[in-house]
Structures are given as C-alpha cells and as structure tokens.
Backbone as ProteinMPNN parsed JSONL, in Angstrom:
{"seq_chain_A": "XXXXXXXXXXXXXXXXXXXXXXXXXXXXXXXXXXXXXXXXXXXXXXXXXXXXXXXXXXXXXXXXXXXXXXXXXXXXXXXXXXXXXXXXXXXXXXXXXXXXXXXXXXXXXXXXXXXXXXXXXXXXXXXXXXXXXXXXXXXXXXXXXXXXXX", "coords_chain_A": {"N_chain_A": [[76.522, 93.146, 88.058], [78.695, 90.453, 86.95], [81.877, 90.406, 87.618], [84.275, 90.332, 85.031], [86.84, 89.232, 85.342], [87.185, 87.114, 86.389], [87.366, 85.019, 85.918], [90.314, 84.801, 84.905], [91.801, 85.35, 87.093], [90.565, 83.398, 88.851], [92.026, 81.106, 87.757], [94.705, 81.923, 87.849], [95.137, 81.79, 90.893], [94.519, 78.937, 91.042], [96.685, 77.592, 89.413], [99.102, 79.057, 90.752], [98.647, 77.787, 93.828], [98.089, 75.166, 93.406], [100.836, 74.043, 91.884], [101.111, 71.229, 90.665], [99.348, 70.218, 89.642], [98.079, 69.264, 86.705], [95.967, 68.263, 85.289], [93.102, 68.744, 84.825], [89.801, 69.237, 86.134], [86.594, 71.371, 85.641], [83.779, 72.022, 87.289], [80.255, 72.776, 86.072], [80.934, 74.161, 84.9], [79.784, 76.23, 82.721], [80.26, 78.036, 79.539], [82.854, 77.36, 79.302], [85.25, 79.145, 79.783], [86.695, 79.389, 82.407], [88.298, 77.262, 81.835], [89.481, 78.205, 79.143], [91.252, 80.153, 80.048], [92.687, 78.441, 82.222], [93.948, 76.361, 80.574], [95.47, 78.015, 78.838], [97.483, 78.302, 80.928], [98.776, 76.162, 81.121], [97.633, 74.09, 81.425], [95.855, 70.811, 81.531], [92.268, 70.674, 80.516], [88.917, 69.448, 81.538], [86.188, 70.795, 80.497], [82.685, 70.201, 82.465], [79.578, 70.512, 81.912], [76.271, 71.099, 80.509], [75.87, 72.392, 78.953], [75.013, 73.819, 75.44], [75.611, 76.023, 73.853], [78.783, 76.633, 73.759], [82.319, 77.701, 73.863], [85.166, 77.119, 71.794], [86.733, 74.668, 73.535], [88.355, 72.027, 75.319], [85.382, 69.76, 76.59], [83.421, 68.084, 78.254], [80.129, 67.132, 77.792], [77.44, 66.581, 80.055], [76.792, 66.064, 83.177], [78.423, 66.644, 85.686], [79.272, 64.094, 87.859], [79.68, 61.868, 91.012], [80.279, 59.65, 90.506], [81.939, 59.763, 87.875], [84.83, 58.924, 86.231], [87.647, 59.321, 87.305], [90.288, 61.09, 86.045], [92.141, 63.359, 87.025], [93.743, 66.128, 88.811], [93.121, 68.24, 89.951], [90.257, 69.224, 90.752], [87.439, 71.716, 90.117], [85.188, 74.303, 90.302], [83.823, 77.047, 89.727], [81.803, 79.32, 90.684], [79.564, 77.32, 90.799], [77.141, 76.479, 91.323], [74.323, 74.442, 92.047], [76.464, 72.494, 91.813], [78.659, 72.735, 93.75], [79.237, 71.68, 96.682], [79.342, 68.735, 95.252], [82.255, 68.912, 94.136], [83.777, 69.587, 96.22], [83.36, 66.916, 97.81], [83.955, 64.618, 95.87], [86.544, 65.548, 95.283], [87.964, 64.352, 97.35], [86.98, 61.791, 97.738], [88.425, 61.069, 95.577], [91.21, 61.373, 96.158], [92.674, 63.98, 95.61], [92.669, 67.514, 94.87], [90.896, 70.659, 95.298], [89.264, 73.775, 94.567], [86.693, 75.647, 95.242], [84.973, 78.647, 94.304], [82.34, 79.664, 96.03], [78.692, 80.486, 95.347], [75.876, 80.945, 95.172], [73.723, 79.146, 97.636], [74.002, 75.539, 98.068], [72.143, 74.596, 100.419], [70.057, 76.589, 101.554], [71.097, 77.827, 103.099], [72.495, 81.657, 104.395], [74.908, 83.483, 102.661], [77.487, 83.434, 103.92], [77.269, 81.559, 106.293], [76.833, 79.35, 104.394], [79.486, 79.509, 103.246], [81.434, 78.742, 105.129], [80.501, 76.263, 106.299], [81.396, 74.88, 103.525], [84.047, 74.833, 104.483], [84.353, 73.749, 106.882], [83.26, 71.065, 106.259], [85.114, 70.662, 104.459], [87.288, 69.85, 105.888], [86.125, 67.793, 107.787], [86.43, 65.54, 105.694], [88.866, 64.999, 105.819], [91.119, 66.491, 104.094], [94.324, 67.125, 103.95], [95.37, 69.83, 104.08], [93.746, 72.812, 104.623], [91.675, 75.666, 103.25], [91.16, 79.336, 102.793], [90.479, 82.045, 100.342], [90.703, 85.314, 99.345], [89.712, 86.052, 96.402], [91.098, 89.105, 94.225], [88.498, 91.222, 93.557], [85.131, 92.023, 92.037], [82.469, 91.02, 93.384], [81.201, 87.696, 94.866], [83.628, 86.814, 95.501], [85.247, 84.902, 97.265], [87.529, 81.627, 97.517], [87.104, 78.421, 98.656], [89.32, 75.874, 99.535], [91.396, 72.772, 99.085], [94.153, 70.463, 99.545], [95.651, 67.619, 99.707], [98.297, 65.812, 101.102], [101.048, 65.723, 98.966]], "CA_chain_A": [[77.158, 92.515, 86.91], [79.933, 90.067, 87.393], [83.39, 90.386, 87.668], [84.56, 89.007, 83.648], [88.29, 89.088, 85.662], [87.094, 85.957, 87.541], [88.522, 83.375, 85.268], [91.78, 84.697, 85.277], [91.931, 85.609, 88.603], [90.824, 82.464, 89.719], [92.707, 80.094, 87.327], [96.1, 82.571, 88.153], [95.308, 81.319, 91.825], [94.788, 77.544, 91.194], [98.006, 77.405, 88.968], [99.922, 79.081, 91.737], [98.14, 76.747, 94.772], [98.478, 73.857, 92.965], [101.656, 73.799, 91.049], [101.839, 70.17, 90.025], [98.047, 69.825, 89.144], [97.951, 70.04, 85.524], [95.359, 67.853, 84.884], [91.858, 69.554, 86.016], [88.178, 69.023, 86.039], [86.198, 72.063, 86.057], [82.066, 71.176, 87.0], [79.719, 73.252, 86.074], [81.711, 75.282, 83.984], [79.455, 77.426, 81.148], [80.847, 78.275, 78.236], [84.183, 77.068, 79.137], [85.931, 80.2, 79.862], [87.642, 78.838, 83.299], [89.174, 76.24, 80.926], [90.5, 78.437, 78.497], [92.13, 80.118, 81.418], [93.556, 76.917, 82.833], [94.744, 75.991, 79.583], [96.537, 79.174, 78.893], [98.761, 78.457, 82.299], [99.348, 74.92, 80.615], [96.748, 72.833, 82.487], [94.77, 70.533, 80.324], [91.323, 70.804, 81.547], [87.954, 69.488, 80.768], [84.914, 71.318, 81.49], [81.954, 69.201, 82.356], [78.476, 70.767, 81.776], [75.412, 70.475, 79.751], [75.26, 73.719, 77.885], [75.614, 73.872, 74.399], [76.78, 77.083, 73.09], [80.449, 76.912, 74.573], [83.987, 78.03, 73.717], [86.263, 75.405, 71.385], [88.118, 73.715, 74.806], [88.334, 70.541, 76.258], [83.915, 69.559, 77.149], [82.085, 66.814, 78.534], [78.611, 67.206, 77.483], [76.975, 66.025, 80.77], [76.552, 66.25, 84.481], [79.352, 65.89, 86.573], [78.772, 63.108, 89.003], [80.834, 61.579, 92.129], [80.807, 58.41, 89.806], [82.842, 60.121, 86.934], [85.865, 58.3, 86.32], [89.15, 60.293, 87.472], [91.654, 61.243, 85.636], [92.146, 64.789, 87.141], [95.171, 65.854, 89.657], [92.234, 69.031, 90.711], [88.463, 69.602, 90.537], [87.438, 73.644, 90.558], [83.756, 74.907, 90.17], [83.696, 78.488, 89.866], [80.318, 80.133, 90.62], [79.464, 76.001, 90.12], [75.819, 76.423, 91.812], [74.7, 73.017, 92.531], [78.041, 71.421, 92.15], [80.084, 73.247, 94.575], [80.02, 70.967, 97.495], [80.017, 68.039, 94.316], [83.088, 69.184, 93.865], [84.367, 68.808, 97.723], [83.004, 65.459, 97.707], [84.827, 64.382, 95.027], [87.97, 65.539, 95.183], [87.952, 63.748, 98.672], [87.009, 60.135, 97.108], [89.674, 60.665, 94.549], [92.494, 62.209, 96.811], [93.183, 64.783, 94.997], [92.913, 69.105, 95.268], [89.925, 71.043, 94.486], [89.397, 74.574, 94.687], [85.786, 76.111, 94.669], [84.224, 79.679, 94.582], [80.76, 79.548, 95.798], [78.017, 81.639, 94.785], [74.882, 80.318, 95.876], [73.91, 78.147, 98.529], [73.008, 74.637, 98.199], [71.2, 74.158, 101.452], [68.908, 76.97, 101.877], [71.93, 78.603, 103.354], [73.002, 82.429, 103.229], [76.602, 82.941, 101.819], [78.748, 83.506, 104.815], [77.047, 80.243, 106.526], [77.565, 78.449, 103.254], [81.186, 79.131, 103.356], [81.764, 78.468, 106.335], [80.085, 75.28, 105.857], [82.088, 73.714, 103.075], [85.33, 74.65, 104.869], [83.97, 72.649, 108.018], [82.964, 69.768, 105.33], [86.092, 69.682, 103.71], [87.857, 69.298, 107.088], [85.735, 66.515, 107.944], [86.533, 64.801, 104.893], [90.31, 64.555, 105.845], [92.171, 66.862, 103.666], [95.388, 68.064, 105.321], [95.361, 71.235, 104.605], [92.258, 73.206, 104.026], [91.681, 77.477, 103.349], [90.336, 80.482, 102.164], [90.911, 83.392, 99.556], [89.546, 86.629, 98.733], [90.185, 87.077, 95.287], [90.455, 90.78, 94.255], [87.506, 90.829, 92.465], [83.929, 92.299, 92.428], [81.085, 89.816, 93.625], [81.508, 86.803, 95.428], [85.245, 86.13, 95.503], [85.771, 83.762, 98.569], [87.954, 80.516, 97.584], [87.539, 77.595, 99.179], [89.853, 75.514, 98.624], [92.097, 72.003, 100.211], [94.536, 69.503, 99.321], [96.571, 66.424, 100.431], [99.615, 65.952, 101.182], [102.163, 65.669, 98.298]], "C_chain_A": [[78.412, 91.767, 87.367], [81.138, 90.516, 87.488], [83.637, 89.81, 86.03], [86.036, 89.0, 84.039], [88.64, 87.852, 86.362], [87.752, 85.155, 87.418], [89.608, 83.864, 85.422], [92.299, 84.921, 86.3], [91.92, 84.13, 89.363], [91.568, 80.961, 89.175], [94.364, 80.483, 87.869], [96.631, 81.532, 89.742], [95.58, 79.795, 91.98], [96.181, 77.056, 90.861], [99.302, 77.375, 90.545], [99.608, 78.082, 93.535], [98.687, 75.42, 94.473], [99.468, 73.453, 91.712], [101.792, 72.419, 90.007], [100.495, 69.62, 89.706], [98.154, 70.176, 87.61], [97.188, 69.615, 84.574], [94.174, 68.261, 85.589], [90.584, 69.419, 85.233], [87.451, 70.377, 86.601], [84.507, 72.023, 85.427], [81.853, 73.1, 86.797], [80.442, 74.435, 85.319], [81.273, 76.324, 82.6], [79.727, 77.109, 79.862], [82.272, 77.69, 77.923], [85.561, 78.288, 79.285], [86.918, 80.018, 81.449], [88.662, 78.174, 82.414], [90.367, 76.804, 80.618], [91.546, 79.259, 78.98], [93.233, 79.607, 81.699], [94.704, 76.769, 81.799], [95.626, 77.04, 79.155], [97.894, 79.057, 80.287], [98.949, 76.877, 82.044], [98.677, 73.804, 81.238], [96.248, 72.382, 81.581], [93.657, 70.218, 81.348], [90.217, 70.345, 80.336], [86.924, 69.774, 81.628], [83.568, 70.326, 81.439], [80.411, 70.691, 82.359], [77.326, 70.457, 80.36], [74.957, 71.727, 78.641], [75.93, 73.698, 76.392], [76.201, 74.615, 73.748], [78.053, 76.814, 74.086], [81.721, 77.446, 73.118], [84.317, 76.386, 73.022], [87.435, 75.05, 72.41], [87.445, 72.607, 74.818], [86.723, 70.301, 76.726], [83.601, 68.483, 77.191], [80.701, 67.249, 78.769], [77.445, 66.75, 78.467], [77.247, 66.639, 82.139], [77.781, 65.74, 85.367], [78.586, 65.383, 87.963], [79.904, 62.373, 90.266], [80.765, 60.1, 91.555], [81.524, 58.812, 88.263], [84.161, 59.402, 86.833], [87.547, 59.029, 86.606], [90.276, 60.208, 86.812], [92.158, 62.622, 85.819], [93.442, 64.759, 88.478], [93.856, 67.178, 90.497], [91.109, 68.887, 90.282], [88.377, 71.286, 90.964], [86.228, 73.628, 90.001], [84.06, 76.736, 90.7], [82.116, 79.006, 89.691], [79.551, 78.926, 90.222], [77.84, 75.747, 90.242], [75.922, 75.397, 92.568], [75.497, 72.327, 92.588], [78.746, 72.042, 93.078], [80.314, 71.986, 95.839], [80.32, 69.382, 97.145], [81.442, 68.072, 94.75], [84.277, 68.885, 94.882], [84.728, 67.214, 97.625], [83.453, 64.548, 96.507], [85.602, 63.943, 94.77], [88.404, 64.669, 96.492], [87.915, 62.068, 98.403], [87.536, 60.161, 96.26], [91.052, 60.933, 94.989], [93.098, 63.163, 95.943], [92.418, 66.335, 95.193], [91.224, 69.202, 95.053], [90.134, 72.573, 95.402], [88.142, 75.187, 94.025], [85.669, 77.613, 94.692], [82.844, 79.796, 95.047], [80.158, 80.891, 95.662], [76.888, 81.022, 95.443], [74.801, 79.342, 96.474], [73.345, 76.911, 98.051], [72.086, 73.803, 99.048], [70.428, 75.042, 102.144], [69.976, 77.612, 103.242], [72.595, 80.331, 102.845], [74.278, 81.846, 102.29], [77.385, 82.826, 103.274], [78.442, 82.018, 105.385], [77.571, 79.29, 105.681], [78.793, 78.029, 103.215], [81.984, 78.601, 104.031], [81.783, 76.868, 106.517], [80.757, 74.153, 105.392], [83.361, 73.839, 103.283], [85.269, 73.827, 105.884], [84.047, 71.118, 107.043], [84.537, 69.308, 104.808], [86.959, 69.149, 104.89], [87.472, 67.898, 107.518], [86.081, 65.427, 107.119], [88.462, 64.271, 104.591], [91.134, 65.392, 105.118], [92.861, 67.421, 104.453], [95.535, 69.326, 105.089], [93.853, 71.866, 103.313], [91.988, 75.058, 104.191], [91.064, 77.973, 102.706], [90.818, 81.314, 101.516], [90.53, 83.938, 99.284], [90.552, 86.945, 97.219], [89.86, 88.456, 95.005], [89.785, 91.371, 93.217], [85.978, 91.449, 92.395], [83.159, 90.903, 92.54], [81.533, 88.765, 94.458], [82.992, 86.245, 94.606], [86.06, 85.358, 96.543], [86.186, 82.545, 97.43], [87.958, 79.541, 98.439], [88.084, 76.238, 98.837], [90.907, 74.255, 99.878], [92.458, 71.067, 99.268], [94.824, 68.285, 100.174], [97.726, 66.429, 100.423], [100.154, 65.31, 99.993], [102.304, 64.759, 98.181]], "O_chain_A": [[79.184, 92.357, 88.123], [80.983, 91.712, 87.241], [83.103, 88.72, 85.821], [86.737, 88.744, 83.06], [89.733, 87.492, 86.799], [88.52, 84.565, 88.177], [90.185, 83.282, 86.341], [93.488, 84.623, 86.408], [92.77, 83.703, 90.145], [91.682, 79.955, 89.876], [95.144, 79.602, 88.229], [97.666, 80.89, 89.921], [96.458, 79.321, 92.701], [96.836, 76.338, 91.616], [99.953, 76.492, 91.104], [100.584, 77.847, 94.248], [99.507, 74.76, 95.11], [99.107, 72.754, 90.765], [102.355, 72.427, 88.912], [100.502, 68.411, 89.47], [98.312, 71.356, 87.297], [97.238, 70.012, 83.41], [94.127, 68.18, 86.816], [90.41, 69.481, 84.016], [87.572, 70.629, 87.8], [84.02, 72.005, 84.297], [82.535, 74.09, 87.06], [80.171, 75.628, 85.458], [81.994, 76.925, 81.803], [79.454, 76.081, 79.242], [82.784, 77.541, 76.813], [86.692, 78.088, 78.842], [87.959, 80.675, 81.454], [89.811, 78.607, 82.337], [91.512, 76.598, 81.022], [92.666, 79.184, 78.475], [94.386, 80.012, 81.555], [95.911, 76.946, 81.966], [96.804, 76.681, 79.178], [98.942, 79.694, 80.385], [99.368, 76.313, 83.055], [99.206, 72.725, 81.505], [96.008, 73.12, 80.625], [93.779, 69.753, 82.481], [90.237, 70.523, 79.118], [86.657, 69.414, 82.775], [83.39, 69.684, 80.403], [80.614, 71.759, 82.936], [77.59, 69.716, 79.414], [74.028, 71.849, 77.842], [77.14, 73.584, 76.201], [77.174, 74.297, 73.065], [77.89, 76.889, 75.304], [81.733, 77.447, 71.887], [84.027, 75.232, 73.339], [88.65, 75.11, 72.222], [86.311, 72.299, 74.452], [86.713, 70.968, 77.76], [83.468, 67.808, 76.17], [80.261, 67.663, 79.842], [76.391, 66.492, 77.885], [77.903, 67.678, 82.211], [77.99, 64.561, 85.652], [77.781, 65.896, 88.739], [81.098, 62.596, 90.07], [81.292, 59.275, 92.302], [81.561, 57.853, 87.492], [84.593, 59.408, 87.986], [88.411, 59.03, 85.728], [91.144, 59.352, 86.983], [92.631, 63.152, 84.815], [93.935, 63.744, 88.971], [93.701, 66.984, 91.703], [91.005, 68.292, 89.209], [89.018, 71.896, 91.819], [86.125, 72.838, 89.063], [84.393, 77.288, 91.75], [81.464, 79.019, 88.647], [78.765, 79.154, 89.302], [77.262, 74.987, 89.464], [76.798, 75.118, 93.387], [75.452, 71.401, 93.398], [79.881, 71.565, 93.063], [81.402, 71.42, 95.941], [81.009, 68.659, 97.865], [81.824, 67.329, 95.654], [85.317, 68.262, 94.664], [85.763, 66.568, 97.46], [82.886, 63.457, 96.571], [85.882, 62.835, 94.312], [89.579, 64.318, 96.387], [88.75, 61.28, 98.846], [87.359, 59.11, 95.644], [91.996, 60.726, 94.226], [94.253, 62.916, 95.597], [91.361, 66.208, 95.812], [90.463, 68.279, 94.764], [90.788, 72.705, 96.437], [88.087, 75.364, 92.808], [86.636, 77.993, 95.351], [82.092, 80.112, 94.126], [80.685, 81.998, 95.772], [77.196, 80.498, 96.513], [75.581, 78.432, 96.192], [72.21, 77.002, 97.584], [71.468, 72.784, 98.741], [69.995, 74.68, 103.238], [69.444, 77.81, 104.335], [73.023, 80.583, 101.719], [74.593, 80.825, 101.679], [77.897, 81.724, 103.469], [79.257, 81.164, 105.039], [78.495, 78.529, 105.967], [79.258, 76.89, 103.17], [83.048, 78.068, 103.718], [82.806, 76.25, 106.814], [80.919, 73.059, 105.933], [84.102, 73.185, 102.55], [86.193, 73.014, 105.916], [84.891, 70.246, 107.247], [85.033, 68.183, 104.745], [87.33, 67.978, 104.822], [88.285, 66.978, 107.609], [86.085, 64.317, 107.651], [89.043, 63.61, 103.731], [92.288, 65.117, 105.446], [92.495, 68.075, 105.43], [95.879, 70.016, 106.048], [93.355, 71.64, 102.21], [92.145, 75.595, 105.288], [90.312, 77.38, 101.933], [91.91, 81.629, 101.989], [89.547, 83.553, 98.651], [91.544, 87.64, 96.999], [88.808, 89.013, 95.32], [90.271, 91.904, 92.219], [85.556, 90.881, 93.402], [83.323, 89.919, 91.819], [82.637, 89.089, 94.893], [83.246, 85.587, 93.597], [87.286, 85.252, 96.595], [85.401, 82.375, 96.498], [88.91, 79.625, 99.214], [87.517, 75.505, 98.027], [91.152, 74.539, 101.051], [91.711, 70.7, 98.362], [94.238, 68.052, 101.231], [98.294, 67.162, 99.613], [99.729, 64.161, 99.873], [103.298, 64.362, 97.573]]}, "name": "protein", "num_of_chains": 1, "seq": "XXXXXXXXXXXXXXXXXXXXXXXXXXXXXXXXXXXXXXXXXXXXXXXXXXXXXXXXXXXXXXXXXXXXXXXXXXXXXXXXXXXXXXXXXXXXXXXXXXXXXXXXXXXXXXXXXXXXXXXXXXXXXXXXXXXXXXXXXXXXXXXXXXXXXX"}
C-alpha cells in the first residue's frame, strides 16, 4: 500500500530545494493531491493529467507534452509513470528545476538501473547541479532531482 505521506513529504522537499520556484507543473499528477500540497507551501501549481475525478486545484485536462507552453519556474512528477523522464526533458528545454520520484521504469528497466539512469540523463542534459533523496517514506522514495544555476 502506498505511503499517503508522499505528497507532503515530497512537496515539503521541493519547497525547501527550490525556494524561489513558486510557479510549478506537476505531470501526471492524479487526483491532484501533489498540488494541493504545493499550494499549501504557497506555490501555484497546475496539475496536468487526463483523469477526471480530481481534487478542486489548479488542472489541465490533457497530456503533458515537451511542446506545452512554459510558464513554470519547476516541473515534479511524483510516481509520474510514463512522464518521469518527460519531465527531465523538459525542464532542460525550458531551463528551469524539476524534481521527480520514479516508480516504474520507462525502458524495460528495473528501479535501481532506472534511477541511476535519469540521474546520468539529467547530467547529460547540462544541469549544474544534479542529486538524489531518500524521502522518509514507505515505497519508492528516491528523488531525483536538478537545477540551474540561479
């Protein structure tokens, strides 16, 4: 059974990571429960997915895509599936943060490979600084996570 401490656990972390992000895109987001998170630590956030029951926050009704138009200071996918290395790729052609959790692989990868993976990727993709976090959390609680410089 999951963790239900995830969202605040892992919105607590983005806040404190990324102090001056307070505009945020979170793919693949559910119900919206990252959001209302976010938005509780004063971020305005809109979640992008395609599910219809959700939470009353911030939603874009659709597929986040690497042609979305930016107006975000981070990108975050929590447990995002197919969007997680989206989400890399992204934040990389917009210069700006992102901060995933993964959960499943999207290349037929376990997990530790996986992770491993899109911390190599985001490196490649130039951000200057690039890391990891164990939130303290049941289930897959690795962060990976990289900005730009300031």
């Amino acid at each position: 059974m999951a963790d239900i401490r995830r969202f605040g656990l892992f919105a607590a972390f983005c806040a404190e990571r990324f102090p001056r992000a307070l505009r945020v895109y979170d793919v693949a987001g559910g119900m919206g429960r990252l959001n209302e998170e976010l938005t509780k630590l004063g971020r305005t956030t809109t979640t992008f997915d395609v599910r219809v029951k959700r939470l009353p926050v911030r939603y874009a009704e659709r597929l986040f895509t690497l042609g979305e138009p930016c107006d975000a200071d981070l990108v975050v996918g929590l447990h995002s599936d197919g969007a997680t290395r989206l989400c890399i790729d992204y934040a990389a052609k917009h210069g700006i943060g992102f901060a995933v959790v993964p959960c499943c692989s999207e290349n037929g990868m376990s997990y530790n490979p996986w992770w491993k993976h899109l911390l190599a990727h985001a490196r490649q993709l130039g951000f200057a600084e690039v890391g990891e976090h164990e939130l303290p959390m049941a289930g897959r609680a690795r962060v990976v996570w990289g900005r730009f410089n300031d």
